[in-house]
VEXKEKOL-793174 format. One line per 10 residues: their letters; for each residue x, y, z of N, C-alpha, C. Coordinates in pm, whole numbers. Layout:
N
a> X Y Z X Y Z X Y Z  ...
// end
This chain:
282
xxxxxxxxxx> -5825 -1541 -3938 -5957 -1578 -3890 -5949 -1713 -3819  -6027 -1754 -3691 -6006 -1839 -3632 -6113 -1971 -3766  -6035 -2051 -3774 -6122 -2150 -3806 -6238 -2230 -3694  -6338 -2205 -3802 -6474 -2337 -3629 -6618 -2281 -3727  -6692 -2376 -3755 -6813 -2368 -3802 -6934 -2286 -3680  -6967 -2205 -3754 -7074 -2130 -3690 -7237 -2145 -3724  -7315 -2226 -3578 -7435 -2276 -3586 -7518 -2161 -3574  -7559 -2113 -3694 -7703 -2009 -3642 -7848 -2045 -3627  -7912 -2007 -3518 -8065 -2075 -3476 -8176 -1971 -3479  -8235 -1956 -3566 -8297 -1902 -3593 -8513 -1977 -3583
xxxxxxxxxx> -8520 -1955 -3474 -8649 -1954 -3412 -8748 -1891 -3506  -8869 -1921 -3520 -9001 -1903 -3655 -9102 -1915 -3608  -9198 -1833 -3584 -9349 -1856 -3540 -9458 -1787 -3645  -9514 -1829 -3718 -9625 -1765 -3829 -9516 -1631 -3902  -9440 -1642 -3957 -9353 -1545 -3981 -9308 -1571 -4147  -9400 -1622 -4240 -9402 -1644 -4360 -9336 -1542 -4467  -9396 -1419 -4417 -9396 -1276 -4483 -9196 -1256 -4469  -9149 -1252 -4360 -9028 -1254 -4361 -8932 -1336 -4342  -8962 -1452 -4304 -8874 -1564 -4291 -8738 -1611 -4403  -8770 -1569 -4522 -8712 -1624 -4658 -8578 -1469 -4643
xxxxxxxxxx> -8619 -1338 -4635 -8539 -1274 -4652 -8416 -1296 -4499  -8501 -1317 -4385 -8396 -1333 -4220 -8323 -1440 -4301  -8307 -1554 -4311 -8288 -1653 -4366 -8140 -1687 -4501  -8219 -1611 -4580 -8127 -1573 -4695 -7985 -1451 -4645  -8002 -1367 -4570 -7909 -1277 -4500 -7850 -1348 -4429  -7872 -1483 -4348 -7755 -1592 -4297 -7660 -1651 -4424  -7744 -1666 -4519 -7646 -1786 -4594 -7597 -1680 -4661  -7594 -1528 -4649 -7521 -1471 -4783 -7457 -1396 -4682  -7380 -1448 -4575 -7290 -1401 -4531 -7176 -1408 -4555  -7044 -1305 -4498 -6951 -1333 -4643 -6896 -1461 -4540
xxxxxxxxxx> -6890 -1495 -4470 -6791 -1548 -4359 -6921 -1730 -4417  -6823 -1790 -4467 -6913 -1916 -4522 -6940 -2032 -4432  -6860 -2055 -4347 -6845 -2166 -4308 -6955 -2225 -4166  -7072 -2199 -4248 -7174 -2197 -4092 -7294 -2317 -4150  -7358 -2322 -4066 -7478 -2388 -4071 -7621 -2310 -3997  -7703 -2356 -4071 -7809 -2204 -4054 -7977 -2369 -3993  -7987 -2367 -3871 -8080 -2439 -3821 -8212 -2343 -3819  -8286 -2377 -3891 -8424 -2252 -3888 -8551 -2394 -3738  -8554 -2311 -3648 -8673 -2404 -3606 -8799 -2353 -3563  -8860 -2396 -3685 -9027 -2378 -3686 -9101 -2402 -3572
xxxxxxxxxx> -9199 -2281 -3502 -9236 -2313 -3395 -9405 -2358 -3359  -9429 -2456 -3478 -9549 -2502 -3498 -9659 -2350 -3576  -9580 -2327 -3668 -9615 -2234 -3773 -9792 -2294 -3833  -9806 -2221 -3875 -9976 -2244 -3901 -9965 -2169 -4072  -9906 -2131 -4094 -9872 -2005 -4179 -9789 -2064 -4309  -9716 -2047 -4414 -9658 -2083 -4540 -9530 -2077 -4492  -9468 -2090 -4364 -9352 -2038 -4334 -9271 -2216 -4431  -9340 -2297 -4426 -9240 -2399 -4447 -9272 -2419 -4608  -9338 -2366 -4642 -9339 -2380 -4862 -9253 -2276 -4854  -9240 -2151 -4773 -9128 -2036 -4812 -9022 -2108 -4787
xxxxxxxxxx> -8960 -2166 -4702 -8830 -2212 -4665 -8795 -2327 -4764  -8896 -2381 -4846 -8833 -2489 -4908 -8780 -2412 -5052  -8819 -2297 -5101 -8739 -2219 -5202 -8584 -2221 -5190  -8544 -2188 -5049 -8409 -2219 -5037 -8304 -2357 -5074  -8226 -2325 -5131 -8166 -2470 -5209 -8051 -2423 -5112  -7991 -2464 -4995 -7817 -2441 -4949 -7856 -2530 -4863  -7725 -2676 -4888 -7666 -2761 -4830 -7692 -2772 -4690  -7667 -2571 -4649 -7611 -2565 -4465 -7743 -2545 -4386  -7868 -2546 -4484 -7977 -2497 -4421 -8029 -2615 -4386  -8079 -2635 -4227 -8213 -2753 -4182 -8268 -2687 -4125
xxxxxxxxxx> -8386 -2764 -4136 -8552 -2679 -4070 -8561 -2820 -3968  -8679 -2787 -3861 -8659 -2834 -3715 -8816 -2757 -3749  -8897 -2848 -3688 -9031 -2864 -3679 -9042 -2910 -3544  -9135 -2802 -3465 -9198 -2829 -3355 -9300 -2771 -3287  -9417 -2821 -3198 -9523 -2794 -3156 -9448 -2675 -3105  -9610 -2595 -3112 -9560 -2405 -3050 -9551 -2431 -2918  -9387 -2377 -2827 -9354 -2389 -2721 -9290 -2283 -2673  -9269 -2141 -2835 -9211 -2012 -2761 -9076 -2013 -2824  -9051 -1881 -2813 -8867 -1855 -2890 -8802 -1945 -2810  -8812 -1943 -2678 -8668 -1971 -2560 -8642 -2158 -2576
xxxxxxxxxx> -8732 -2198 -2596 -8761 -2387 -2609 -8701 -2357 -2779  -8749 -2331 -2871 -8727 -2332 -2971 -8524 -2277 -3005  -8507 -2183 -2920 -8330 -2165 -2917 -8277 -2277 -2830  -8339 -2320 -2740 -8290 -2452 -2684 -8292 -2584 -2755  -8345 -2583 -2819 -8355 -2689 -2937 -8281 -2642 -3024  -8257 -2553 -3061 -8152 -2548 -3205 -8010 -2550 -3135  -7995 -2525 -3022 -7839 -2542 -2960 -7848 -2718 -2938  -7901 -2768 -2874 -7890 -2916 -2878 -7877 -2943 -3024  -7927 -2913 -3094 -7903 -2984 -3274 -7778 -2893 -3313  -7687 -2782 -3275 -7574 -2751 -3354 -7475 -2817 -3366
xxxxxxxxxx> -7368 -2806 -3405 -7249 -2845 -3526 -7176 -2792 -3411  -7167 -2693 -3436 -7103 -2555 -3424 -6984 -2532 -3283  -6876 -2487 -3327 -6805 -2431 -3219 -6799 -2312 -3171  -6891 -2253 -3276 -6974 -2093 -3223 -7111 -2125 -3239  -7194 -2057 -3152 -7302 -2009 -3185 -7370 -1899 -3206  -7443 -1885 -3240 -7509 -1742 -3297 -7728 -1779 -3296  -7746 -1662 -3273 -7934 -1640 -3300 -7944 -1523 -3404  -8074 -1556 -3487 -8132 -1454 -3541 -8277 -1481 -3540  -8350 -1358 -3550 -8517 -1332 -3562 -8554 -1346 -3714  -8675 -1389 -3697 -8765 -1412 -3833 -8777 -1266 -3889
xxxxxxxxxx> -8777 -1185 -3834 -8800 -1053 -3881 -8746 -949 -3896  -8553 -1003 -3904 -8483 -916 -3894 -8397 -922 -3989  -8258 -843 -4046 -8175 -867 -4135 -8025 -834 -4064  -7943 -949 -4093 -7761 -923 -4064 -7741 -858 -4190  -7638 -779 -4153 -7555 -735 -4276 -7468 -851 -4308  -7398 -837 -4436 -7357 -925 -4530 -7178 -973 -4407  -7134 -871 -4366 -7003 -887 -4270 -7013 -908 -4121  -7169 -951 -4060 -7126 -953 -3939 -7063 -1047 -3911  -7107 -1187 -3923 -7015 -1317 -3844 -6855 -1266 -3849  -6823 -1207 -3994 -6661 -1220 -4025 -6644 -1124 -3945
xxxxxxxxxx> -6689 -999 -3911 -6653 -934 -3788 -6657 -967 -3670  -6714 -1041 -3638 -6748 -1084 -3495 -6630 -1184 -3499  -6599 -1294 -3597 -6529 -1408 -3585 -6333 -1315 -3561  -6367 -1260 -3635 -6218 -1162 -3635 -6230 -1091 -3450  -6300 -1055 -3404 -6313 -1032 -3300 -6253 -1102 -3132  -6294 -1226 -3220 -6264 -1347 -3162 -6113 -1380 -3170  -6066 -1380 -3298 -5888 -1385 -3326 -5838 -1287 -3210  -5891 -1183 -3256 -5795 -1024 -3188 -5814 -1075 -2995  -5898 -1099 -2972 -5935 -1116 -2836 -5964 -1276 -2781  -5896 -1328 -2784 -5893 -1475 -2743 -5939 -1533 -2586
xxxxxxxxxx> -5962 -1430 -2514 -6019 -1451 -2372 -6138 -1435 -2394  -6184 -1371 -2515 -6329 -1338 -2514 -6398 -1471 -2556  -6567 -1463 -2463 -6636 -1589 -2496 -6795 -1551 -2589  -6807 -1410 -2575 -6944 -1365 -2670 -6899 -1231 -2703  -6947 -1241 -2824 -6930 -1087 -2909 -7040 -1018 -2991  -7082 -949 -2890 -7194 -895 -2963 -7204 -773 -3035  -7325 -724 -3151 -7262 -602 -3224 -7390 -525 -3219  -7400 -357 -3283 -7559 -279 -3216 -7632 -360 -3346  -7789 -296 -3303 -7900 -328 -3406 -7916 -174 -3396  -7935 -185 -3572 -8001 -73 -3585 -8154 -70 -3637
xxxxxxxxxx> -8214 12 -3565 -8363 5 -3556 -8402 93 -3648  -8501 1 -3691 -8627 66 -3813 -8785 76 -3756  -8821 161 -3752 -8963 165 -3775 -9038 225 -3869  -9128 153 -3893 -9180 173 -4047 -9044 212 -4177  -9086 300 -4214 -8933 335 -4275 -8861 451 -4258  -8889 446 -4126 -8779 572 -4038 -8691 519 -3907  -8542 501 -3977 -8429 468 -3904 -8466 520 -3777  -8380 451 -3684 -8425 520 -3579 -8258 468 -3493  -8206 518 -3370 -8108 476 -3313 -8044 357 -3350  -7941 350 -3313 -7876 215 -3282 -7843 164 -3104
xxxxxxxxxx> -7859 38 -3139 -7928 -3 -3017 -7788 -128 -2979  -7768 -164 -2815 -7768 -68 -2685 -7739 118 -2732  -7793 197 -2681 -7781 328 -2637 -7651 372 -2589  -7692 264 -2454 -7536 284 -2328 -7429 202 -2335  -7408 128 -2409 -7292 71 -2435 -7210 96 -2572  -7089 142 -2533 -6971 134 -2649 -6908 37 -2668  -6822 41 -2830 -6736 -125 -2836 -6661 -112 -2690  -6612 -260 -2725 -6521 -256 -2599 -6569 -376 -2490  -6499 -416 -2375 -6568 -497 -2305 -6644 -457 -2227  -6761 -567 -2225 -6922 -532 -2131 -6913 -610 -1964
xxxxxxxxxx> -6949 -551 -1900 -6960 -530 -1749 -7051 -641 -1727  -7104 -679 -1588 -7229 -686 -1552 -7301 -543 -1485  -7205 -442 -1463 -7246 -322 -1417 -7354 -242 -1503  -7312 -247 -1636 -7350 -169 -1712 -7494 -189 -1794  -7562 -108 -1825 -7702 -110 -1900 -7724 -237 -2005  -7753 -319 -2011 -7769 -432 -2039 -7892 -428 -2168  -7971 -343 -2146 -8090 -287 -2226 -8080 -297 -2333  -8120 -357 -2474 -8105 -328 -2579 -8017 -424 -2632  -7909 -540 -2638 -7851 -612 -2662 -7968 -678 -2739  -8022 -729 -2847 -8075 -817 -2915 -8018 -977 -2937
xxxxxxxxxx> -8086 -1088 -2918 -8000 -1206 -2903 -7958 -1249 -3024  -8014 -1175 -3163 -8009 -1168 -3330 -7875 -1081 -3344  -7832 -1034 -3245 -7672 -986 -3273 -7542 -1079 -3191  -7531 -1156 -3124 -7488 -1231 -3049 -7428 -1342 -3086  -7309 -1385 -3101 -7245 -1499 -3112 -7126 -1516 -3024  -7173 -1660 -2999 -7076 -1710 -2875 -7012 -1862 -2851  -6956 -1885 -2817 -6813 -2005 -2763 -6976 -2093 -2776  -6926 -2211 -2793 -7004 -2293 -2763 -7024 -2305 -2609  -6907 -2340 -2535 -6915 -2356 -2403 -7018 -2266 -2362  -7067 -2100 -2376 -7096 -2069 -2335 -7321 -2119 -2303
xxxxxxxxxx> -7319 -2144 -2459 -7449 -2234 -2469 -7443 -2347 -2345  -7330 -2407 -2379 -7363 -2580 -2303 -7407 -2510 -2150  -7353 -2465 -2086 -7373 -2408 -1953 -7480 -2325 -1921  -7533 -2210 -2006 -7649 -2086 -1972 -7722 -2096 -2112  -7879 -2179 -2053 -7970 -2206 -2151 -8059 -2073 -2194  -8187 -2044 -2245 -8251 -1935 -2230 -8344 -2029 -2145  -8418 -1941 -2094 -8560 -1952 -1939 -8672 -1940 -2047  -8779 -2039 -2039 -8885 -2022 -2087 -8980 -1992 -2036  -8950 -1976 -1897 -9027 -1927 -1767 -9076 -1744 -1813  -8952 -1635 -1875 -8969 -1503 -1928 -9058 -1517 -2028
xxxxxxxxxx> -9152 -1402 -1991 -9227 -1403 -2128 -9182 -1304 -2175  -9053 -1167 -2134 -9014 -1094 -2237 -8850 -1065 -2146  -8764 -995 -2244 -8654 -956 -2172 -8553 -1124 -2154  -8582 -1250 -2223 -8497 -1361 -2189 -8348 -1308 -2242  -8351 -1225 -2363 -8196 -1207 -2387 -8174 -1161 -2231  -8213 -1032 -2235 -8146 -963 -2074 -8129 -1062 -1975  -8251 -1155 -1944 -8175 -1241 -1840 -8101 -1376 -1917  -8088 -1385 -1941 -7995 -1507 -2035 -7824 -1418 -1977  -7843 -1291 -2088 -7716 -1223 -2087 -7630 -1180 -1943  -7720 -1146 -1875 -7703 -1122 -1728 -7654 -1240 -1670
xxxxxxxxxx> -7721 -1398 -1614 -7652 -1485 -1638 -7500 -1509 -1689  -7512 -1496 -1790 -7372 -1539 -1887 -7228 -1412 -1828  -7275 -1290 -1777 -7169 -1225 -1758 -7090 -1221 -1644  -7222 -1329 -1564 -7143 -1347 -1396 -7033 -1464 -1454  -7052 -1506 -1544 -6930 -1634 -1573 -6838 -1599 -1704  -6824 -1528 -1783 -6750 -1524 -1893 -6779 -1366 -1948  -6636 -1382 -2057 -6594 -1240 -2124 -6672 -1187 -2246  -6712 -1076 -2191 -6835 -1012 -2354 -6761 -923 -2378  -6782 -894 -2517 -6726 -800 -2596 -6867 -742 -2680  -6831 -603 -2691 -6916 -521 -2763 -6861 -447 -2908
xxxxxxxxxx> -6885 -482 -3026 -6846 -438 -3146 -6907 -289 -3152  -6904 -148 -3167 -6938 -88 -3147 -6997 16 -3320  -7065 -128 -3403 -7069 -112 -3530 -7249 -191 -3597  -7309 -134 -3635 -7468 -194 -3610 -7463 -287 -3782  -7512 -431 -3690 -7468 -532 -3838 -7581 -574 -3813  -7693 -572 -3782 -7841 -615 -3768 -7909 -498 -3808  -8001 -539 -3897 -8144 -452 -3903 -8229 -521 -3838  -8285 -430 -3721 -8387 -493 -3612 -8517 -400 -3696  -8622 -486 -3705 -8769 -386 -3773 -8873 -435 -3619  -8963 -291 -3567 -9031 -311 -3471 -9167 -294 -3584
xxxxxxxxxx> -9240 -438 -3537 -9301 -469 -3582 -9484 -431 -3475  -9610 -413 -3525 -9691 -355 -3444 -9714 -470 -3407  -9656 -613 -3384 -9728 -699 -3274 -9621 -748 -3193  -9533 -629 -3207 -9428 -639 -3087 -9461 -648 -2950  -9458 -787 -2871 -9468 -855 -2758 -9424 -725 -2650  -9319 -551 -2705 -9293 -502 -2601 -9434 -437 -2568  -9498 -397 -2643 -9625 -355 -2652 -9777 -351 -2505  -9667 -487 -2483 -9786 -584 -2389 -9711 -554 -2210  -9823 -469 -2148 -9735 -419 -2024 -9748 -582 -1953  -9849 -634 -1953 -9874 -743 -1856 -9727 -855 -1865
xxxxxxxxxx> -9687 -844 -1969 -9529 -943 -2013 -9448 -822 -1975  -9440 -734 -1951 -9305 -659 -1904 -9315 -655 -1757  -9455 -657 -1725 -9467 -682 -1538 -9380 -799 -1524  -9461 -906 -1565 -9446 -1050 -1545 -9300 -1063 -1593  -9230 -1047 -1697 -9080 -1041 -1661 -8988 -988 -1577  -9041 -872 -1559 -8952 -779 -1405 -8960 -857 -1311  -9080 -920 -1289 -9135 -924 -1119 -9039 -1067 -1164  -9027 -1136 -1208 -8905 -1267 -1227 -8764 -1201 -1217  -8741 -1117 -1308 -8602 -1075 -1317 -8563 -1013 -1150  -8614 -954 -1099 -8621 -870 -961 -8596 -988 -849
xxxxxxxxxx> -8699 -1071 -899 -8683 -1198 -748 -8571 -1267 -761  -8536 -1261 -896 -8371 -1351 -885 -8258 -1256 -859  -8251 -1131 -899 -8142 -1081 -909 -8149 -917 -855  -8250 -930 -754 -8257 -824 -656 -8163 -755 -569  -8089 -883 -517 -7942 -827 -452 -7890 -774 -519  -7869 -809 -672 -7769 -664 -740 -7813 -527 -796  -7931 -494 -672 -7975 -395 -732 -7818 -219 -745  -7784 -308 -609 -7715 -155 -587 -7644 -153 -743  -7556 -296 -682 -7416 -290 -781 -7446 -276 -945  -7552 -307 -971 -7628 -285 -1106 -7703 -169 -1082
xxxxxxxxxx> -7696 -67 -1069 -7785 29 -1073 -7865 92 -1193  -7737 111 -1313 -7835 201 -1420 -7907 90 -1497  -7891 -10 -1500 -7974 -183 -1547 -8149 -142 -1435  -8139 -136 -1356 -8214 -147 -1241 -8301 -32 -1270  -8257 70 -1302 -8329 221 -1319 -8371 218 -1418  -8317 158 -1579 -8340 161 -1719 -8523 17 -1670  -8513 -27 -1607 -8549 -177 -1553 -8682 -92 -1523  -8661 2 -1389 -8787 135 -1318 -8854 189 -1417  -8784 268 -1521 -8825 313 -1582 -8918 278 -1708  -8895 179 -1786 -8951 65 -1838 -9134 73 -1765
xxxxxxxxxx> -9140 22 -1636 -9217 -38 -1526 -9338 114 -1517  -9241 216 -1569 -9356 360 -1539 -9433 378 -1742  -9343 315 -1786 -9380 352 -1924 -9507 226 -1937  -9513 112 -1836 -9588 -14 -1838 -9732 57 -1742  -9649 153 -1661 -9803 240 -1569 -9843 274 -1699  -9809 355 -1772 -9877 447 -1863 -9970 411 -1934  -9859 236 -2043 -9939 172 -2140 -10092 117 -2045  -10069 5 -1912 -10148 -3 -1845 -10330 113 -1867  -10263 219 -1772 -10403 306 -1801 -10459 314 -1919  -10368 358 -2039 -10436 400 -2157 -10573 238 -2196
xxxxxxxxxx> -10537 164 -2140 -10611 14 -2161 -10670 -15 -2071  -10695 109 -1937 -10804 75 -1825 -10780 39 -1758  -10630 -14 -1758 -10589 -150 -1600 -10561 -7 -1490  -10557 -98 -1379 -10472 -30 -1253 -10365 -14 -1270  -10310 82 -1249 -10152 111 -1306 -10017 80 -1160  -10117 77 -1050 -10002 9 -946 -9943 -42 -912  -9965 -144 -990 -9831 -290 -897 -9719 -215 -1023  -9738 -177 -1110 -9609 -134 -1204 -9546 23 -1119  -9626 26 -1064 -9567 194 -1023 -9444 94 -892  -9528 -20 -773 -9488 -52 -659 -9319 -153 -750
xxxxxxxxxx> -9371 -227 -861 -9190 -259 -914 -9114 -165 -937  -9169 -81 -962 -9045 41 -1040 -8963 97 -921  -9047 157 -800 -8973 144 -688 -8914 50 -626  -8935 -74 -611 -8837 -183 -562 -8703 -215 -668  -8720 -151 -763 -8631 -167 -890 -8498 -76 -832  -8594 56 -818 -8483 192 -804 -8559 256 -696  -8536 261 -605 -8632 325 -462 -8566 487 -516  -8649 572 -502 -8610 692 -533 -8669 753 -690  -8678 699 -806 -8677 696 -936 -8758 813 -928  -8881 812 -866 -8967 1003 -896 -8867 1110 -882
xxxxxxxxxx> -8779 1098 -754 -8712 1180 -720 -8608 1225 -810  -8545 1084 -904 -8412 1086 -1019 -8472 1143 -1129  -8641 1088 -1148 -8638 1171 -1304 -8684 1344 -1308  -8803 1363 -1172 -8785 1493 -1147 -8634 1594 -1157  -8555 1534 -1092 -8416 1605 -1086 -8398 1601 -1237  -8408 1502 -1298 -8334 1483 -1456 -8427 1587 -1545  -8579 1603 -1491 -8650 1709 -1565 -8561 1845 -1576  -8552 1847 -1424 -8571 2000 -1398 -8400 2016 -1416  -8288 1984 -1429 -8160 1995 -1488 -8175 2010 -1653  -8281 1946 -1694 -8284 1999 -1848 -8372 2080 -1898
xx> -8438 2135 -1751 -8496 2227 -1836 -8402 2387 -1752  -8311 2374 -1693 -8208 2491 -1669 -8139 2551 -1780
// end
């Protein structure tokens, strides 16, 4: 195992109810040698009488006015230790072996600079996939479907923090563009083994089409030229943008400017999923 202390930042907004268990699944990892930065994001809520139950040395809390996950992971990387870093969600659980898998990852593959592993998704209490979909272990592209990477599975080189911050400008999708970023410059690896329990929770931010507009129409203006060379990112991206028409209507809005991204995303996409209908239904 490579020796190097691993900083985990774990971001908190009114998240009382689960904070103590995300929390406790860092420090009872088997891989010991980390430090666990929790930073409170001007919580209103018991999140900080729950966190003081915790008695471990490696744990500090970081108090600050509400400014959003992406300010709040930018602040816990300026305060790490760490010659790795790592994120986790208030509302999620690592299994007891990820870091030591990921850190072993790191031994075996020494060019590599982030190693990320699937989440497996819960809703309510029915498992549901493991998440990316389209990606197997192995090394990750910038070509490839990007979708689904959670930033609560992710640990990486320090270097790679000091250089590619998260955007607080996204109001959804910052892993995706963070990650996107990070792959035009350095080596990802994909563990092809789900060490996160991700729980979708009903005030899941994906919920909200107006933040999935408002992130595309950002993600698109920066990184439009790679539509070709990124294609199934771009189409997974379209498609998203028609499921945002849908949510849209059911709530009365105009459903067009999401229909007019989805085509600048993937010009063609009626034409790809018609074809994709009518091939499965042969």
């Amino acid at each position: 195992m490579p020796n190097g202390l691993v900083s985990v930042i774990l971001p908190s907004f009114n998240r009382a109810g689960t904070i103590l268990a995300a929390a406790q699944s860092v420090l009872d990892q088997s891989y010991r040698e980390l430090e666990l930065i929790v930073v409170d994001d001007g919580s209103s809520d018991e999140t900080q009488q729950r966190l003081s139950e915790l008695h471990d040395s490696r744990l500090r809390v970081l108090y600050q006015q509400n400014q959003g996950a992406c300010v709040a992971r930018n602040r816990g990387i300026a305060e790490a230790n760490g010659d790795f870093i790592a994120f986790h969600d208030s509302d999620d659980l690592w299994r007891r072996e990820k870091l030591r898998h990921q850190m072993a990852a790191f031994q075996a593959r020494p060019e590599t600079d982030l190693v990320f592993c699937k989440l497996q998704g819960h809703a309510g209490e029915r498992e549901t996939m493991a998440y990316p979909r389209h990606i197997q272990g192995g090394p990750v592209r910038l070509e490839d479907d990007l979708f689904g990477i959670g930033t609560q599975t992710i640990l990486a080189r320090r270097i790679v923090l000091e250089q590619e911050r998260f955007d607080p400008e996204m109001p959804r999708y910052q892993d995706l563009e963070w990650l996107f970023r990070v792959l035009m410059r350095f080596q990802v690896y994909c563990l092809d083994e789900p060490l996160v329990d991700y729980y979708i929770g009903a005030d899941s931010i994906s919920r909200d089409p107006e933040k999935l507009y408002k992130a595309l129409s950002l993600f698109f203006a920066r990184y439009g030229s790679c539509r070709q060379r990124c294609a199934p990112l771009f189409l997974h991206a379209g498609k998203n943008l028609l499921e945002g028409a849908l949510e849209a209507e059911r709530r009365g809005q105009a459903p067009g400017k999401y229909l007019r991204l989805a085509w600048k995303m993937y010009p063609g996409i009626g034409s790809f999923l018609r074809a994709k209908k009518a091939a499965k239904g042969r």
